[in-house]
C-alpha positions in Angstrom: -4.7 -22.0 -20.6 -7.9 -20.9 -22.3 -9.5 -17.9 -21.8 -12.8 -17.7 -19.0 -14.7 -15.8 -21.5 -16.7 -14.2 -18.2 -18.2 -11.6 -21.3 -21.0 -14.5 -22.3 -22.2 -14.3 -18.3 -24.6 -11.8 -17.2 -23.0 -9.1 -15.3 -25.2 -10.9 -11.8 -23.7 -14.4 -12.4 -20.1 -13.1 -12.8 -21.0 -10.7 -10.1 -21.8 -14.1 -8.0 -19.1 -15.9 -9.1 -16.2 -13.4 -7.9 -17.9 -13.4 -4.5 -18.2 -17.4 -4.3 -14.2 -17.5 -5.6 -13.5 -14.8 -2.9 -15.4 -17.6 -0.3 -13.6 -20.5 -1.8 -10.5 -20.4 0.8 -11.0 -21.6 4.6 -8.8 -18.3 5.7 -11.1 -15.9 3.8 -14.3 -17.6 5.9 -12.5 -17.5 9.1 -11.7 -13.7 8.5 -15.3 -13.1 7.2 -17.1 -15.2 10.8 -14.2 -13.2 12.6 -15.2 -9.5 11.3 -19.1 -10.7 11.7 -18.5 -11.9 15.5 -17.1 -8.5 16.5 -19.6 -6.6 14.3 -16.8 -3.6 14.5 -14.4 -2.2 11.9 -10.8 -3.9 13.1 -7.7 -2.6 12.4 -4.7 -5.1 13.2 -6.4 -8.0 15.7 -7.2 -10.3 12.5 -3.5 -11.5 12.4 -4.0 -12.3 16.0 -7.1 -14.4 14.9 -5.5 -16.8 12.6 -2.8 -19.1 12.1 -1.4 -17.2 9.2 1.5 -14.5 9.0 0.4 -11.5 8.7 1.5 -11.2 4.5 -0.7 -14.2 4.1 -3.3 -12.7 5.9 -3.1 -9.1 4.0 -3.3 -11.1 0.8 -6.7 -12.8 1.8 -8.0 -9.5 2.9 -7.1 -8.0 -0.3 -8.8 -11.0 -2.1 -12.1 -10.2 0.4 -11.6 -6.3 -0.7 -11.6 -6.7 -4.2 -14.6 -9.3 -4.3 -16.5 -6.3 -2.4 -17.1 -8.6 0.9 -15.4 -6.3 3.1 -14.7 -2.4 3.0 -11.0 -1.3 4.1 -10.9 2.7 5.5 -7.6 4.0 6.9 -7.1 5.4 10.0 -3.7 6.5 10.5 -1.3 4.4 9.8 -3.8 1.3 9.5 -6.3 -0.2 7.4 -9.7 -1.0 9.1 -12.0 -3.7 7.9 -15.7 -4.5 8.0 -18.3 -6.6 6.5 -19.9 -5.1 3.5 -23.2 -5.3 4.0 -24.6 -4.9 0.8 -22.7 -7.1 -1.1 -23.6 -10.2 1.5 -26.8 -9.1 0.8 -26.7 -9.7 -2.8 -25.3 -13.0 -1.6 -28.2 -13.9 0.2 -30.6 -13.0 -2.1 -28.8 -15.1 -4.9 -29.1 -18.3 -2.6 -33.1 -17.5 -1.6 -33.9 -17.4 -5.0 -31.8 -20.6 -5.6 -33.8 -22.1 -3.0 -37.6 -20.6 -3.8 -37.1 -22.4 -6.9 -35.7 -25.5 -5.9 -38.9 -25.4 -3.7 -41.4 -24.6 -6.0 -39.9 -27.4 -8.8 -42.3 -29.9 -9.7 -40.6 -32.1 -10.9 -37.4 -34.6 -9.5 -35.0 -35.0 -11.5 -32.4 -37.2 -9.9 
């Protein structure tokens, strides 16, 4: 298998691109709605959420982790998640300037 060669990307679109890879698994989305509906750090009821054991789900948290979507502090003897903020934010921002410029595009392409 080739190499990705992320080094010709700007450090934004491979910035982008980690966080949309991160997205790109139905478990990962249901854990990111989940931590947004409860809008509190959780510690262990995300298993509970999902249809998933819980080594399936500590992979897709680690997966949200590393892609900077959610922040992980201990407590004891667990790990408690939230949304990161900033990094949806970034996110957002990505897909409004998507959008401004679809918007203000003269011309129609297809």
């Amino acid at each position: 298998m080739g190499a990705t060669k992320t080094e010709h990307f700007t450090d934004k679109q491979n910035t982008i691109a980690t966080i949309a890879k991160a997205l790109g698994h139905p478990a990962r989305i249901a854990i990111v709605e989940y931590l947004i509906k409860v809008d509190t750090c959780i510690c262990g009821d995300i298993v509970n959420e999902l249809p998933l054991a819980q080594p399936t789900v500590s992979q897709h948290l680690k997966e949200l982790k590393t892609a900077g979507l959610i922040k992980g502090n201990i407590e004891g003897n667990a790990i408690c998640y939230c949304i990161d903020e900033k990094v949806i934010e970034k996110l957002q921002n990505y897909f409004v300037n998507i959008s401004t410029k679809l918007t203000n595009k003269k011309n129609n392409c297809c």
